[in-house]
Every structure is written in C-alpha cells, then in structure tokens.
KENUZA-767507 format. One record per residue: residue number from 1; z, x, y of N, C-alpha, C in turn. Coordinates in Angstrom, 1 decimal, decimal comma, padded with zeros to 4 digits. Layout:
<lofis>
 fiba    nc3    nc1    nc2   cac3   cac1   cac2    cc3    cc1    cc2
  NUM      Z      X      Y      Z      X      Y      Z      X      Y
...
</lofis>
This chain:
<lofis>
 fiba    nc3    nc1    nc2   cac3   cac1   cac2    cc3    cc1    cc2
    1  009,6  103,2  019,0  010,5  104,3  018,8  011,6  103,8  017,9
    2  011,9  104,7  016,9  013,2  103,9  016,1  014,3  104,4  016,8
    3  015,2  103,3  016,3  016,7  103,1  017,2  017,0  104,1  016,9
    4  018,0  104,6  017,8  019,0  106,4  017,8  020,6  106,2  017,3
    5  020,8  105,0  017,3  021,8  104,2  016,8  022,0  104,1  015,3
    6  022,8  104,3  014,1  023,2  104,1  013,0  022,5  102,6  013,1
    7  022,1  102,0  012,0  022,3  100,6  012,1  021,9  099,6  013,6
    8  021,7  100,4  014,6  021,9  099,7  016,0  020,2  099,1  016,4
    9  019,9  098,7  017,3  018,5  098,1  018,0  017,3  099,1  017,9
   10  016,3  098,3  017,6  015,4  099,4  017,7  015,1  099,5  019,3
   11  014,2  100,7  019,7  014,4  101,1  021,1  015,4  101,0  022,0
   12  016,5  101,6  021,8  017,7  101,8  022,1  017,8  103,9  022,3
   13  018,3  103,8  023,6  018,4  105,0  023,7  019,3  105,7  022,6
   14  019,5  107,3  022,4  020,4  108,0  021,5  021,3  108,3  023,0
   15  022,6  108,9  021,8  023,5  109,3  022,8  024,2  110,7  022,9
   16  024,4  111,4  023,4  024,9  112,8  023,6  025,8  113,0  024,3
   17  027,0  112,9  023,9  028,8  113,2  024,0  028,7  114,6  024,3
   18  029,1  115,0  025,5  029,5  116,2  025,8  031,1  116,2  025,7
   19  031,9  117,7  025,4  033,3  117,7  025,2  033,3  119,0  025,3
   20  034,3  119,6  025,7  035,0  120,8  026,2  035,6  121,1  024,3
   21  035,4  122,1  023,6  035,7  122,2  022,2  037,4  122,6  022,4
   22  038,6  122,2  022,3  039,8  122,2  022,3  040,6  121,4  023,4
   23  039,7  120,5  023,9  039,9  119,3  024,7  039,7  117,9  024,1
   24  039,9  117,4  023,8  041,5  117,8  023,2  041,5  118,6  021,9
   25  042,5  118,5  021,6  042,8  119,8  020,8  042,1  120,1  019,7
   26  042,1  121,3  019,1  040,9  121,7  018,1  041,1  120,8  016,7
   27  042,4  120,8  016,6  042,9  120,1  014,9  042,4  118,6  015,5
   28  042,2  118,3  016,3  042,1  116,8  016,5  040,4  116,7  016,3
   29  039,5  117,7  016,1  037,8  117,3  016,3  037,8  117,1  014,9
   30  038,0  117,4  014,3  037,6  117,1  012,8  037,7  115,4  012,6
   31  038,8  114,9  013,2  039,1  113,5  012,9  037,8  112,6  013,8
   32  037,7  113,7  015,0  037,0  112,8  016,0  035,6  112,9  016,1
   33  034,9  114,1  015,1  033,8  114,1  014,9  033,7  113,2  013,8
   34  034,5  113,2  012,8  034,1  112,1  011,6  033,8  110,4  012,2
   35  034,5  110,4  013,3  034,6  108,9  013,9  033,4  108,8  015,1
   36  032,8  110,5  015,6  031,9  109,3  016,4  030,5  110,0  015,6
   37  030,5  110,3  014,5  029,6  109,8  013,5  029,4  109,0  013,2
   38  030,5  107,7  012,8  030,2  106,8  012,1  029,8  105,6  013,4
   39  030,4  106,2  014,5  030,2  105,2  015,3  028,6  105,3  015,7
   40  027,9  106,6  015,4  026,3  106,5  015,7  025,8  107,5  016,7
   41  027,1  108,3  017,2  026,8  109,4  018,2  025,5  110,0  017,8
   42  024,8  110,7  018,6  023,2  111,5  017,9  023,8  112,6  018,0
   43  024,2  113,5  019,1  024,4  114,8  019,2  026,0  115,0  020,0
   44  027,3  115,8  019,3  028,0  116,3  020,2  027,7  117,4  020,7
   45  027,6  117,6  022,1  027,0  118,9  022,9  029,0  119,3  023,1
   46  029,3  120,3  022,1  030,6  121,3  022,2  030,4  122,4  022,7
   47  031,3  122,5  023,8  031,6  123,3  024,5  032,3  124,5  024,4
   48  031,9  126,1  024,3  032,9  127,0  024,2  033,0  127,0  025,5
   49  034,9  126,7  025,7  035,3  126,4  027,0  034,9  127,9  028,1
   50  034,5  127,8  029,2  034,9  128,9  029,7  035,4  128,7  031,5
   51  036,0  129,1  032,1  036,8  129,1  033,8  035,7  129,4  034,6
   52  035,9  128,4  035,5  035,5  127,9  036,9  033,9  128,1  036,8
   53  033,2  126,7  036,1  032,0  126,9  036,1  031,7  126,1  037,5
   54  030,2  126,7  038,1  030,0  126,3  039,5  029,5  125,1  039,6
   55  028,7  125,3  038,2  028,0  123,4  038,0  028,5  122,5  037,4
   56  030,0  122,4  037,2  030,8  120,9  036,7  031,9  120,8  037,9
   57  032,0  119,7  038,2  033,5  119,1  039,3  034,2  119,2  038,4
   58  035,3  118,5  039,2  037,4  119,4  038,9  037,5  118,8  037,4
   59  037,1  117,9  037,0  037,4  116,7  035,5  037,2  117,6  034,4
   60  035,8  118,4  034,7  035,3  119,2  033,7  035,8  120,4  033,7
   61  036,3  121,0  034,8  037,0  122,5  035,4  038,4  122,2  034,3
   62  039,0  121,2  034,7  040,5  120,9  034,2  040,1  121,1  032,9
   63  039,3  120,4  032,3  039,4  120,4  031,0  039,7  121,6  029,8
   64  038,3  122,3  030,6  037,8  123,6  030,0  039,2  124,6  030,0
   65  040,3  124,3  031,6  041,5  125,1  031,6  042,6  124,5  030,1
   66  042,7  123,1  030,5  043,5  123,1  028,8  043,2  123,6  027,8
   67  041,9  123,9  027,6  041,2  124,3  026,3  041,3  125,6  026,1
   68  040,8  126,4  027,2  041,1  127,4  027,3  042,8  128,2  027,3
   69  043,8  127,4  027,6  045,1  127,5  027,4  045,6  127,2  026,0
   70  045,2  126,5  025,5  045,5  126,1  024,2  044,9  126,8  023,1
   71  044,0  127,8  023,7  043,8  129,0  022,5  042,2  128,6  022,0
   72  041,3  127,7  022,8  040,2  127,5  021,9  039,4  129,0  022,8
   73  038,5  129,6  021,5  037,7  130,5  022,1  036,3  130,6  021,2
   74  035,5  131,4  021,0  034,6  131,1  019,9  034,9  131,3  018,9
   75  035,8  132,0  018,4  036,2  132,6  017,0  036,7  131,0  016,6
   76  037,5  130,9  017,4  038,1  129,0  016,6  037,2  128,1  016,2
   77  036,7  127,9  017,5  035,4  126,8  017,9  034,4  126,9  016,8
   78  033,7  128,4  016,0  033,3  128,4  015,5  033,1  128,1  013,9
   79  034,4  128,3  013,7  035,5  127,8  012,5  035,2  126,8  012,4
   80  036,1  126,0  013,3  036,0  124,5  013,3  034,9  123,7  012,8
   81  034,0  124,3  013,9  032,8  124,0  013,6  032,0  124,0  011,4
   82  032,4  124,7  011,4  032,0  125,7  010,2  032,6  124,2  009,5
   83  033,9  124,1  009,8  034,8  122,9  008,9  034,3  121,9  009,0
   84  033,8  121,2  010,0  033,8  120,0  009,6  032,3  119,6  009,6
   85  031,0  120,9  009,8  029,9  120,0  009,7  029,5  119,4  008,5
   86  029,6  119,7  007,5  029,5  119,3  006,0  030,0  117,8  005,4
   87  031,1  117,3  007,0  031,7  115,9  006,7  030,6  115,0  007,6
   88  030,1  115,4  008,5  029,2  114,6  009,2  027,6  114,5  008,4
   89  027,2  113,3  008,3  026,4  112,3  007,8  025,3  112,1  008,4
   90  025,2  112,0  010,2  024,0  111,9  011,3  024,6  112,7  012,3
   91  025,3  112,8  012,9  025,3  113,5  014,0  025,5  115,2  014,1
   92  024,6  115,4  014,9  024,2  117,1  015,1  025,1  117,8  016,4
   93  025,7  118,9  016,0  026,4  119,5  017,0  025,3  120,6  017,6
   94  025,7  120,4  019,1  024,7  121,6  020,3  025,8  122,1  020,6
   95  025,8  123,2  020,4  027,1  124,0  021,2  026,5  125,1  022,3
   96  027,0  124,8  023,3  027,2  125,4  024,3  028,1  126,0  025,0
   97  027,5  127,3  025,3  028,2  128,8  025,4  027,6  129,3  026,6
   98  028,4  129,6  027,6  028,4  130,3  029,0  027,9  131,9  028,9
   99  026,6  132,4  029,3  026,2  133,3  029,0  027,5  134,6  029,7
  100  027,6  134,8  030,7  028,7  135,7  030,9  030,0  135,7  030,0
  101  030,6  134,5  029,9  031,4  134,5  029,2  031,8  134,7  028,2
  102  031,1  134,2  027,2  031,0  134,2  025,9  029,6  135,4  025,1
  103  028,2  134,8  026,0  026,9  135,7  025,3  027,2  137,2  025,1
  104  027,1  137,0  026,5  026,6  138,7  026,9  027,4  139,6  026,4
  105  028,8  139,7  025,7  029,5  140,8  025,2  029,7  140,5  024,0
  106  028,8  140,0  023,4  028,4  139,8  021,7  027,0  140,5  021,8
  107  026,2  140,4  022,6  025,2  140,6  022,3  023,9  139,4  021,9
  108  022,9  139,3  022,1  022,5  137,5  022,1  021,7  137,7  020,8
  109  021,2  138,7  020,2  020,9  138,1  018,9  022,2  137,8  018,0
  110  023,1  138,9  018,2  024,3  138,7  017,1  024,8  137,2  017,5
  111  025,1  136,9  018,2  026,0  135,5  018,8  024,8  134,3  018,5
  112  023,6  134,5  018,4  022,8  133,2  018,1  022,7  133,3  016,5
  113  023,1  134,6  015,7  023,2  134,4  014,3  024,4  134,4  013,8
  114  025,4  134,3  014,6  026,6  133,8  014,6  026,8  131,9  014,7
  115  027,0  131,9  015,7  026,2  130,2  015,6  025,6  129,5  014,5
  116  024,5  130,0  014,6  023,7  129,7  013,1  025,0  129,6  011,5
  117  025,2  130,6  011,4  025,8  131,1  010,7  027,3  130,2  010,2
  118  027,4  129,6  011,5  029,0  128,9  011,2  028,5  127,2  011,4
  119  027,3  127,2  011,7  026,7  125,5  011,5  026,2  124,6  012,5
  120  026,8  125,4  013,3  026,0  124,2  015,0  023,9  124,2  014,5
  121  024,2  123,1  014,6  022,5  122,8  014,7  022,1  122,8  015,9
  122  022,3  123,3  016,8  021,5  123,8  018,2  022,4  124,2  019,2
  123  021,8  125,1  020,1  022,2  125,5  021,1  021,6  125,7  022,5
  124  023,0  125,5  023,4  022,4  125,3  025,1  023,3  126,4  025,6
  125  022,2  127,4  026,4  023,2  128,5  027,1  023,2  128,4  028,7
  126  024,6  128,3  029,0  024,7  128,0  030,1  024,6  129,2  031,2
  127  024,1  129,4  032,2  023,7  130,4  032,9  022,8  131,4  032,3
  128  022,0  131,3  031,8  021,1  132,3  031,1  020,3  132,9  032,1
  129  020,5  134,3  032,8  019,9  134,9  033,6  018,2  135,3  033,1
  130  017,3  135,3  034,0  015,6  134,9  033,7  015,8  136,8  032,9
  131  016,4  137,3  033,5  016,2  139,0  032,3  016,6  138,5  031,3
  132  017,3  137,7  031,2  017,8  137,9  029,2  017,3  136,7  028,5
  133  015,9  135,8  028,9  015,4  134,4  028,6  014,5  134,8  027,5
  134  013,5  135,9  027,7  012,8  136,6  026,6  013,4  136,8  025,3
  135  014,7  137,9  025,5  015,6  138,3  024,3  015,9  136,5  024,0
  136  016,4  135,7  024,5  017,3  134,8  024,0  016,0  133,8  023,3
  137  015,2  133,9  023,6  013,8  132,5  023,3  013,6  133,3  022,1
  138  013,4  134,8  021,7  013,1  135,6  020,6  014,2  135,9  019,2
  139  015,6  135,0  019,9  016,4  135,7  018,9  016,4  134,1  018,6
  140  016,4  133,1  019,1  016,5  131,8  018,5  015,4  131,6  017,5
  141  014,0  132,3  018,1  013,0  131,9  017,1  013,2  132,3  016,0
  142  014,1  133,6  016,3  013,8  134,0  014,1  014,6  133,6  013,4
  143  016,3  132,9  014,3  017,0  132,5  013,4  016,9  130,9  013,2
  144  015,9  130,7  013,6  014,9  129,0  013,2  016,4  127,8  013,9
  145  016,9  128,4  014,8  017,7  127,7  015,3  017,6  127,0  016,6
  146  017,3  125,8  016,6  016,8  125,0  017,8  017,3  125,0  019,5
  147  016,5  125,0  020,3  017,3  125,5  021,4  017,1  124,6  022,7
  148  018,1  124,0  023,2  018,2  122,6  024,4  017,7  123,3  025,5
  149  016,8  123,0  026,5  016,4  123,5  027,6  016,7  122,5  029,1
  150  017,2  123,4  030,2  017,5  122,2  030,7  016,7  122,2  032,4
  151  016,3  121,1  033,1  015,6  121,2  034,6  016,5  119,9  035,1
  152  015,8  119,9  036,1  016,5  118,7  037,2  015,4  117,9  037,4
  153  016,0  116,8  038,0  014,9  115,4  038,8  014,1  116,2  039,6
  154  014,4  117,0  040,5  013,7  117,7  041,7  012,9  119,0  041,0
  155  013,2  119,2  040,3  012,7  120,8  039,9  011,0  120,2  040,2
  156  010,5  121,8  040,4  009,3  121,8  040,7  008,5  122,0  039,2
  157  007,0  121,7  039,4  006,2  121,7  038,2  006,7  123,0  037,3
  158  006,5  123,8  038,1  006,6  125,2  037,0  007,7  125,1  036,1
  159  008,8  124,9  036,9  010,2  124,7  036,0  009,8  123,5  035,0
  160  009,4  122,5  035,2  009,6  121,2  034,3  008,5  122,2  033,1
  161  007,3  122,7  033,4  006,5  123,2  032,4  007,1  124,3  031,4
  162  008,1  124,6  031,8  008,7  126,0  031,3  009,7  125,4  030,3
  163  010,5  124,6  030,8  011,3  123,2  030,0  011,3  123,0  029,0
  164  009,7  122,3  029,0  009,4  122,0  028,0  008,5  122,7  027,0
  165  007,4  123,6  027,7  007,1  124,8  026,5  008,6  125,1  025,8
  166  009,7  125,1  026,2  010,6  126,5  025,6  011,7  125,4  024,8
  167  012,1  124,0  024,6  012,4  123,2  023,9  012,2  122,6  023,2
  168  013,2  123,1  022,0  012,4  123,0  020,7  013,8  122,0  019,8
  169  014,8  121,6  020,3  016,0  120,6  020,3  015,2  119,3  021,1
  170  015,5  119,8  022,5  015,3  118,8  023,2  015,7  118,7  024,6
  171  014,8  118,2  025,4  015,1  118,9  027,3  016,5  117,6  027,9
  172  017,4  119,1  028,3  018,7  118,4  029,0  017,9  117,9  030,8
  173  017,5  116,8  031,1  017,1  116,5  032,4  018,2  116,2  033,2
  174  018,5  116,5  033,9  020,1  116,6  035,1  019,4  115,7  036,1
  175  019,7  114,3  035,9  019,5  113,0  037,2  019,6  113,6  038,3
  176  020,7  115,1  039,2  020,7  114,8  040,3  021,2  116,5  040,4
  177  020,8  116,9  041,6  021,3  118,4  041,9  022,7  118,3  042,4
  178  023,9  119,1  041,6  025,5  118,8  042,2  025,9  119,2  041,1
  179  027,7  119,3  041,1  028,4  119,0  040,1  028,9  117,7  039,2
  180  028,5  118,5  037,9  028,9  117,0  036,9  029,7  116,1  037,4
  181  029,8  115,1  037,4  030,6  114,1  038,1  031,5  113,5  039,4
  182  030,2  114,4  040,2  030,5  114,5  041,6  029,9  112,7  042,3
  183  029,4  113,1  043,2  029,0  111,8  043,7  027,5  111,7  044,4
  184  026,5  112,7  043,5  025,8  112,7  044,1  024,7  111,1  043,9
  185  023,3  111,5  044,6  023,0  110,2  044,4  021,5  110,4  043,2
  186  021,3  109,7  042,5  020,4  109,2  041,2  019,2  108,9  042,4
  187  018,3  109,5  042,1  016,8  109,0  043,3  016,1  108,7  041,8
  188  015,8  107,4  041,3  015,3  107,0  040,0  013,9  107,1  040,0
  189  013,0  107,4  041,2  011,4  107,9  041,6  011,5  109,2  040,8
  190  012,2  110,1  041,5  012,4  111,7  041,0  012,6  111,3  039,1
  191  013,9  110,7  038,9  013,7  110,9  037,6  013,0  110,6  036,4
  192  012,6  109,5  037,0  011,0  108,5  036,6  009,4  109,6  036,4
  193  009,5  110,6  037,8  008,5  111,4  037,8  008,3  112,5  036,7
  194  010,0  113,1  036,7  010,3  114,4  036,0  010,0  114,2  034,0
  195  010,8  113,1  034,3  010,4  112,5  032,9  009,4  112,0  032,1
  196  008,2  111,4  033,1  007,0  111,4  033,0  005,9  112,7  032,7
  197  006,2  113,8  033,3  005,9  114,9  033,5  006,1  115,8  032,4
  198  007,2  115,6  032,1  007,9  116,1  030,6  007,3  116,1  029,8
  199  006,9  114,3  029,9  006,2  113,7  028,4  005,0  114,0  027,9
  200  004,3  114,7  029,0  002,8  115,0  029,1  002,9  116,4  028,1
  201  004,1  117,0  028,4  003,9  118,8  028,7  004,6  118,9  026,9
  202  006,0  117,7  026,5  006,3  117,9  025,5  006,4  116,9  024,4
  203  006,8  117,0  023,1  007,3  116,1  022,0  008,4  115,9  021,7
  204  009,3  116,7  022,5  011,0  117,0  022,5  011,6  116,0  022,9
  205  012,5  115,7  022,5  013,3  114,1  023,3  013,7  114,8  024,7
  206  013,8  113,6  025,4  014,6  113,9  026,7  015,7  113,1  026,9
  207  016,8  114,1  027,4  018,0  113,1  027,7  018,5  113,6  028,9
  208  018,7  112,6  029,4  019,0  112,6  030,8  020,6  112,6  030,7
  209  021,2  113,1  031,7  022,7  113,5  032,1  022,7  113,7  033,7
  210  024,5  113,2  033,8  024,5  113,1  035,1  024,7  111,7  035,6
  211  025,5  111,1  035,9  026,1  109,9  036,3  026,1  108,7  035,5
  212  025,8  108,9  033,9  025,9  108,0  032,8  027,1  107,7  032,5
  213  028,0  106,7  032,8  029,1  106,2  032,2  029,2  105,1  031,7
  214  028,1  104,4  031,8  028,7  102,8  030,5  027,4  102,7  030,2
  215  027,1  101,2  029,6  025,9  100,5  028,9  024,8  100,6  030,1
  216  025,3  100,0  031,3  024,1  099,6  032,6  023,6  100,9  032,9
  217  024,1  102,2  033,2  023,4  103,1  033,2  022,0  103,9  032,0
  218  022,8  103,8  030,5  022,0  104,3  029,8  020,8  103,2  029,9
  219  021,0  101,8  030,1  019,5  101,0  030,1  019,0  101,6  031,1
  220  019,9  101,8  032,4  018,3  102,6  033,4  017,5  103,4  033,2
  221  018,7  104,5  032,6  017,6  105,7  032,3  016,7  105,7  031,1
  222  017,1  105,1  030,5  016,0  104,6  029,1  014,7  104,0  029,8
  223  014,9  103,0  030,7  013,9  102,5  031,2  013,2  103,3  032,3
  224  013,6  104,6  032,8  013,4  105,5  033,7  012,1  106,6  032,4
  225  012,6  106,1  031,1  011,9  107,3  030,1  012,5  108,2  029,4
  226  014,1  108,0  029,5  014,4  109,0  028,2  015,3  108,1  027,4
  227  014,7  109,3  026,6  014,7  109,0  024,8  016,4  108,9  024,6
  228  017,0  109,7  025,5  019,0  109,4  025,0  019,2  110,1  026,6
  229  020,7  109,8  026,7  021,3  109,7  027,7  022,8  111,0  027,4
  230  023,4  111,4  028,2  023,9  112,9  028,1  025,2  112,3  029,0
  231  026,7  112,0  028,2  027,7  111,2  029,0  028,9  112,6  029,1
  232  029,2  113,2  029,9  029,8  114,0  030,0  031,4  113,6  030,7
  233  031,5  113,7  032,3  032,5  113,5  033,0  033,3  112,6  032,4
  234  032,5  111,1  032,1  033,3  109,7  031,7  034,1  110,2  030,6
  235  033,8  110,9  029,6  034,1  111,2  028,2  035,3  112,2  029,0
  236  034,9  113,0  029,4  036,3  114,3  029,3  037,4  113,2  029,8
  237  037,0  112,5  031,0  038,0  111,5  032,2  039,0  110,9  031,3
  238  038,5  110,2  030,3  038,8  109,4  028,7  040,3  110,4  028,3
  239  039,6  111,5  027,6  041,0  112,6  027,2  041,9  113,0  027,9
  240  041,5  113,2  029,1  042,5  113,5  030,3  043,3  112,7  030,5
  241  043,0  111,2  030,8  043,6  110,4  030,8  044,7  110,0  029,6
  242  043,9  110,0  028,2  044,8  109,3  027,2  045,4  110,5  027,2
  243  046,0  112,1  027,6  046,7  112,9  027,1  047,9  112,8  028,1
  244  047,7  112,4  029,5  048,4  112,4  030,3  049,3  111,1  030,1
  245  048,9  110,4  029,0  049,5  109,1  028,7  050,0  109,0  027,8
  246  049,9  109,8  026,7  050,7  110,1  025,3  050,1  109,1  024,8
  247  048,6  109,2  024,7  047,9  108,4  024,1  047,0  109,1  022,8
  248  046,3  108,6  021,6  045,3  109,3  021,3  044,0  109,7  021,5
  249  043,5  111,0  022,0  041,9  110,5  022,7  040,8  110,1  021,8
  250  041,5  110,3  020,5  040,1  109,9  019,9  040,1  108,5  020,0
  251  040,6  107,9  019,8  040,9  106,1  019,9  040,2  105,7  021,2
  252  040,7  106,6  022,3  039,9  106,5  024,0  038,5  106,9  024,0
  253  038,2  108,3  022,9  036,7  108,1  023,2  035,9  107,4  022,1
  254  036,4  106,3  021,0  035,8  105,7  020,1  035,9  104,4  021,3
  255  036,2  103,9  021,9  036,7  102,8  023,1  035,3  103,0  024,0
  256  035,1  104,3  024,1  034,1  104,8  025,3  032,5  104,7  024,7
  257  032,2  105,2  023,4  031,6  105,0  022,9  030,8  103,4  022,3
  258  032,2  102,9  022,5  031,9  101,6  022,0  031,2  100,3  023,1
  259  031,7  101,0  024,6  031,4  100,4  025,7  029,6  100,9  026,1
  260  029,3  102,3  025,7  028,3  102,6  025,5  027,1  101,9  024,8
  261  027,5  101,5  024,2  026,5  100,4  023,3  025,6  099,4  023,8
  262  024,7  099,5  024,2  024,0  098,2  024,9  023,9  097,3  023,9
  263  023,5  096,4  024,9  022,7  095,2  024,4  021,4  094,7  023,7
  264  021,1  094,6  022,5  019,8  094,8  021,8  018,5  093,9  023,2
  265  019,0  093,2  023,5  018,1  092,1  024,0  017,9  092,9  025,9
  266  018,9  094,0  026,1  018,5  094,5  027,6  017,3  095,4  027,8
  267  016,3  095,5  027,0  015,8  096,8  026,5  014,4  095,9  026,1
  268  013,3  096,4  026,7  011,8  096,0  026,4  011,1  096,5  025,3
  269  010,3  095,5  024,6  009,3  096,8  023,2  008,9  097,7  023,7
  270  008,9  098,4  022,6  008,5  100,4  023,0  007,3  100,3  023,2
  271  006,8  100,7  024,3  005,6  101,1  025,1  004,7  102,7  024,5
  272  003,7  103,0  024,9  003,0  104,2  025,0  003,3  104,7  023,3
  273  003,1  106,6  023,8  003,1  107,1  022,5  004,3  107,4  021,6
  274  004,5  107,7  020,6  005,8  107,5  019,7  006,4  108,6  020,1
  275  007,8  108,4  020,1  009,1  109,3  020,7  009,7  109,5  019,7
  276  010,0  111,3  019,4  011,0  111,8  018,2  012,4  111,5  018,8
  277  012,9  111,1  017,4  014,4  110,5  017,8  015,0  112,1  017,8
  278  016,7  112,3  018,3  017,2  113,3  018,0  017,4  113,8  016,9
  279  017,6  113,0  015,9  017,6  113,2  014,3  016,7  114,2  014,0
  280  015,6  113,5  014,4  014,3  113,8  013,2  014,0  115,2  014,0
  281  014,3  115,5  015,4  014,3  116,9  016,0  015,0  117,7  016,0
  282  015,9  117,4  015,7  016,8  119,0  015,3  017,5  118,6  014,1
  283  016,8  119,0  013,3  017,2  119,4  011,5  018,8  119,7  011,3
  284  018,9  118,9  010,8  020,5  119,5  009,8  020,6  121,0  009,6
  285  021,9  121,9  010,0  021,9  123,6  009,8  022,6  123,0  008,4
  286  021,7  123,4  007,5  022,8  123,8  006,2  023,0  125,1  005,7
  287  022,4  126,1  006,8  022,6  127,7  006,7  024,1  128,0  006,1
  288  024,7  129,3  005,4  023,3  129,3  004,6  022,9  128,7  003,4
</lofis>
C-alpha cells in the first residue's frame, strides 16, 4: 500500500482531522488548512456546526456552540471552503452536514449541488433518515460527488454490506458504540472483524474513528486493517484548549498532527490485496 503521508513511510496509515468549521474561527482555516496540508493530512472532515448532537460528548457539543456563536453557518463554511481549496496541494475536504439541521430545509439535491458547487470533495450526512437515503445516494450520483458512509464495530452484516455497497469516498468505521470521546471501550476482535468484512464487500478505504489520539493508537488500528484513522475529540480538545489559553490553535493542531506521525519501523510490510489510498479515492472537486 503506498504511504498516506506526503513524503512519509510506506504502509503507514492516512489521517482524517475532523473539526467543527468556525472552531476555531473561520478567518483562521485558511491558514490552517494550508498547514495541515503540508503537514500530510489526507482528508479534513469540516463540519457545518450544528447544536446538541446525540452522538458527540461535551468537547464536541462545546465546540460546535462556539462556532455556532461566532456566526459559522453554511453560507460561510461554504465560502470558505470555496476559498481556500484551490491553495491545497493533497488534502481533500469531507464536509459534514446534519441532516435536520442544515439538509432537509435546502432540500438534498440542491444542497449536494451546492457543496459540489463551492468545492468540498466529499460528503458525510449526519443523521440521514433511511426515507431520504434513496433521494440522497441519487442526488450524489449525478453530481459525481463522492459520499463517506459510516457503521460501527458491532453493526450487524446487513449494515456493514450496505456501507460498503453505498461508499464511494470511503467507510467511516466508529471503533465503539457511544459518544465521540466518551470512554467507551475499543473490543479490537469486533474491529478486526468489521474491517475484515468491509474488505471483502469493498475497494473504499476504511478509516476507523473513535478513541484515536496519538501515534500508539493509529498503529493499532492500522494493524486492526484500516487504511487511515479518523482523530476527532483530541483535535477539537487541542483548540479548546489553546483558545482558552490565548494561544494559537493552529500551532496546537500542527503540534497534534505532528505527535500523530508514527514511526516508519512500528508498522509491518503490506500484506494481502492492494489498498486505495484516500488520495487516489476521492478525486480533487475542481467543479466547475
């Protein structure tokens, strides 16, 4: 498998920064998407913030509230977006959008060719009710815009098969049933199995999310079978922190990123059949 890393090891997992989009602040992504480009990020999964989701703990809840206070909404986020993908070199933005919140009073074809439209190269909808999965799998296909699918360690066959038929980015696997950076517990059999399972059914990378915060974690899950690893809680914890400190977050999550980095030598030759990196799976939007 080639490295997911700029320059970095081969067989080395990719990495997927999740962030709350105006957490920190919107004028501040531009700087901080140019920086963890060069640092080798694969995918920022940005967030149009939305209040009191059921599946993130308080770290993520807070966040999404500053962001949301501070004025980010889609019309900005999408801007933003619009602005600075043209400066990034490798890394692909997944923006994710809370179906109540944000989808459903646009309407889901107009809002997935809106998306498109302003440059995110993929998208994850959060709460997507099974009535509107049809319209949403049909309005992604025409606008050739790639779409993250996501199951858990425990989900049963049907779900993991459905996953992966319908991911055409790449499947978000969730280590553990709970909230984002809660305390639940990693059963590495379950994740070992689900990922396995995956591999059979798809060609989509898998990245696992859900209790990844430094180097020692992303080697387990790489060696558990996925292709990149999905760091959420640790990353927002980062901004929270350096804001509450009159610090800069991008400096704290170039810090975070950098601790992320394994070790060429922790990591065994690539086994079995060849694995698409996130790159080479979800295409640069240069729409239009």
């Amino acid at each position: 498998m080639n490295g997911f890393f700029t320059g970095g090891p081969p067989d080395t997992p990719g990495l997927v920064l999740f962030l709350n989009a105006g957490d920190p602040p919107l004028k501040d992504l531009p700087r901080l998407a140019r920086s963890l480009d060069a640092l080798g990020v694969d995918c920022l999964e940005l967030a149009v913030p939305f209040p009191n989701s059921a599946t993130d703990g308080p770290v993520i809840r807070r966040s999404a509230r500053r962001a949301l206070d501070g004025g980010a909404d889609l019309d900005r986020v999408l801007a933003t977006v619009e602005r600075i993908r043209p400066q990034l070199r490798r890394m692909r933005i997944v923006l994710l959008a809370d179906w109540s919140h944000t989808v459903r009073s646009l309407g889901t074809g107009a809002f997935v060719r809106r998306v498109r439209d302003h440059g995110a190269d993929a998208l994850l909808v959060h709460g997507l009710p099974p009535r509107g999965r049809a319209a949403y799998l049909g309005a992604v296909g025409e606008a050739g815009l790639p779409s993250v699918t996501t199951c858990y360690a425990g989900s049963g066959p049907s779900v993991l098969a459905r996953a992966a038929e319908e991911a055409t980015a790449f499947v978000y696997l969730v280590a553990y049933y709970g909230r984002s950076g809660g305390v639940g517990s990693v059963d590495l059999r379950s994740v070992a199995a689900a990922a396995a399972e995956l591999r059979e059914r798809t060609d989509a990378p898998i990245a696992v999310g859900f209790g990844v915060s430094d180097a020692a974690g992303a080697d387990r899950m790489h060696r558990l079978g996925a292709d990149a690893v999905v760091v959420g809680s640790a990353a927002v914890e980062r901004v929270e922190r350096a804001l509450a400190q009159c610090r800069d977050p991008v400096h704290a999550l170039e810090d975070l990123v950098r601790r992320l980095r394994p070790r060429p030598e922790a990591f065994p030759p690539a086994t079995g059949r060849g694995r698409t990196t996130l790159k080479e799976r979800i295409p640069r939007n240069d729409h239009p």
